[in-house]
N, C-alpha and C positions, 0 to 999 in steps of 0.2 A: 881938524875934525876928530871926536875923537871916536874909534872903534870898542866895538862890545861883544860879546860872546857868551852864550850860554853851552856849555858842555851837556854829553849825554852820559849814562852809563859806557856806554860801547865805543861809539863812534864822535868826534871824526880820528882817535888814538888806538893805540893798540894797549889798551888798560895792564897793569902785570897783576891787579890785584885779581883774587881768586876767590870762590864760593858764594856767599851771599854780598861779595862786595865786589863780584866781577863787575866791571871790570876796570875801568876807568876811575875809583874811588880816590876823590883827591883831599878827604878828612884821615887827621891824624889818632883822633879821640874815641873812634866807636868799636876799636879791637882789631882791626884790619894791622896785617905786618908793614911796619913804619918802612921798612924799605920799598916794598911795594910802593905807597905811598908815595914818597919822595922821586923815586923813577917815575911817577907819574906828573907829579908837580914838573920835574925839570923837563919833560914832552910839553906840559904846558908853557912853561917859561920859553921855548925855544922859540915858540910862536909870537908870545905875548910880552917879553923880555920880562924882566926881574920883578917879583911878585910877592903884593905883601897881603897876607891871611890873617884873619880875626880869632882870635879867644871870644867865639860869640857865647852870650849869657842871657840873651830873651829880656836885652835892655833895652835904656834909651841913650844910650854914651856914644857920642861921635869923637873920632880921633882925627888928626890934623897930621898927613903924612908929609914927611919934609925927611929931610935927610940927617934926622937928629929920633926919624920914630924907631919905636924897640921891635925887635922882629917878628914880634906878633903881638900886639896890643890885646888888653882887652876892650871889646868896645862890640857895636852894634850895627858902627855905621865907619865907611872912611873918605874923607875929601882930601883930595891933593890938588895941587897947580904943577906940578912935578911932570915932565914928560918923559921921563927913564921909570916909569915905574905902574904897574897894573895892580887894581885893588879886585883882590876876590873876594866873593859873601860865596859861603857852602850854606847848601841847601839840600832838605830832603820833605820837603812837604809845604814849608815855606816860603812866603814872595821872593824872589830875590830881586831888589829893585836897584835899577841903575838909573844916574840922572847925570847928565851932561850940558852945561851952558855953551849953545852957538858959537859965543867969543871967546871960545877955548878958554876963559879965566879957570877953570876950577872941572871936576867930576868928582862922583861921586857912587860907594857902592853900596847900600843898607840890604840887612836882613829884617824881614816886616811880617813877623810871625804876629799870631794873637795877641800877644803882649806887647810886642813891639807897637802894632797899630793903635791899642789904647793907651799905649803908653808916651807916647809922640815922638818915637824916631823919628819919621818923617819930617814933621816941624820944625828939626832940632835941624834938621840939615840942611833941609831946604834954607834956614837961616843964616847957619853959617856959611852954606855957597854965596848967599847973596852977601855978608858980608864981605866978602874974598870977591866981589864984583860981579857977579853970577848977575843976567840979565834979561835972559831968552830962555829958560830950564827945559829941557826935553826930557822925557821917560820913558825909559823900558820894562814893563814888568811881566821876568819870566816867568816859566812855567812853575808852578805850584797847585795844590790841590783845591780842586774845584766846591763850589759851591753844593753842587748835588753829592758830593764825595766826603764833606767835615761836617757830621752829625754830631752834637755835643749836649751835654746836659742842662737842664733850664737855665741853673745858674750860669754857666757860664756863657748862654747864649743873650741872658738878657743883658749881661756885662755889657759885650759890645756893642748891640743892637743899641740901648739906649745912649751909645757913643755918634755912633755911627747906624744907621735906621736900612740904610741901603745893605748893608749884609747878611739882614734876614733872609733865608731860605730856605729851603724846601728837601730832603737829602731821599735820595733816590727809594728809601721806605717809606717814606712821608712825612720822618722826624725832624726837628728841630735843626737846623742845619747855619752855618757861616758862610758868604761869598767873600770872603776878605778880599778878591782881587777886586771884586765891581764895587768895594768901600773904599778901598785905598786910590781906585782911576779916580770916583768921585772927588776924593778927599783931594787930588793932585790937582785935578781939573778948577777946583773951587778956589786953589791957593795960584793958579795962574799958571798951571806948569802943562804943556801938551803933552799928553801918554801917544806915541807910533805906536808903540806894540805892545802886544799883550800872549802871555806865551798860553799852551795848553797844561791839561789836568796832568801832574805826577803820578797819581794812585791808578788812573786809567789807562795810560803810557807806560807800557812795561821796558821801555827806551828810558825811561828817571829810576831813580834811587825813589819809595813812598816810603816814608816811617809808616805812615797808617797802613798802609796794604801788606808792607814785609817785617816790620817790627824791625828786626837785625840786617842793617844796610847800612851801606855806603852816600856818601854826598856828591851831588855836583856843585857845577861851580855858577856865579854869574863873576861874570868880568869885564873892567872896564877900562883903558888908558889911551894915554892922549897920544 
């Protein structure tokens, strides 16, 4: 069976980072002290065993973890059959989606920001699982920011929208708004995958890292191994 895990800023560790990345910040790349960092990765690891992180880019690249992958790929998305080894997506605003097949063939970790969902990470993975013999797919998709909370400009609201019709929304002004978590359960749901869970808002949970609420922050994690 395999176990999942969404981090907080805080808890359930004793974070080392400090300031706008208190405190638990398990990203390399947004100016936080890489030691820090790393002390936090290996509080992760001790629970999760040995842990591989993305070079994410707001793509659609899935990488294939085997015992030949580079220490941090770049990529979007990662699928293993591997049971020594946990895939994390960092996250601070964005979905972080995990998907696991019943008959332990394979998991899987995607970051499924704006781009990513019209860009078809999803797709991409969801196919190579079933390649790899994926048969039952289940979904986690944690916390990211809500639908009344990502207000955007026409253009890019009509992007999606004409992708995906269910992300239209409403944002707490009454502007133009994205629910990319209620397009992506759709999008899962329609390609045959059950979503259990579904996490809360980052921007309204001051327990997440939000780009949009804090501008200068830290990442959490979603994580997934067999």
């Amino acid at each position: 069976m395999a176990s999942t895990l969404f981090t907080q800023r805080h808890s359930p560790y004793k974070g080392k980072s400090v300031g706008a990345y208190s405190s638990f910040n398990l990203a390399l790349h947004v100016g936080d002290d890489s030691e820090a960092v790393e002390r936090n990765r290996f509080s992760l690891s001790r629970d999760v065993g040995p842990s591989v992180y993305m070079n994410q880019v707001h793509g659609n690249s899935v990488v294939i973890v085997d015992s030949h992958v580079i220490a941090q790929p770049t990529a979007d998305a990662l699928v293993t059959q591997e049971a020594n080894v946990a895939l994390v997506v960092l996250v601070a605003d964005c979905i972080p989606l995990l998907l696991w097949d019943n008959k332990e063939s394979c998991i899987a970790a995607a970051h499924v920001g704006r781009r990513g969902l019209t860009n078809g990470i999803t797709s991409n993975v969801l196919e190579i699982m079933r390649i790899m013999g994926a048969r039952d797919i289940q979904a986690s998709i944690g916390p990211s920011i809500c639908g009344a909370c990502y207000e955007v400009g026409d253009d890019v609201f009509q992007e999606v929208v004409d992708l995906f019709p269910l992300a239209q929304c409403k944002s707490h002004r009454g502007g133009r708004s994205l629910d990319l978590s209620k397009a992506l359960e759709a999008h899962l749901l329609a390609d045959g995958v059950e979503v259990v869970a579904r996490g809360g808002c980052t921007n309204e949970d001051e327990n997440y890292f939000s780009y949009r609420r804090d501008g200068h922050t830290g990442r959490q994690a979603g994580v997934i191994w067999l």
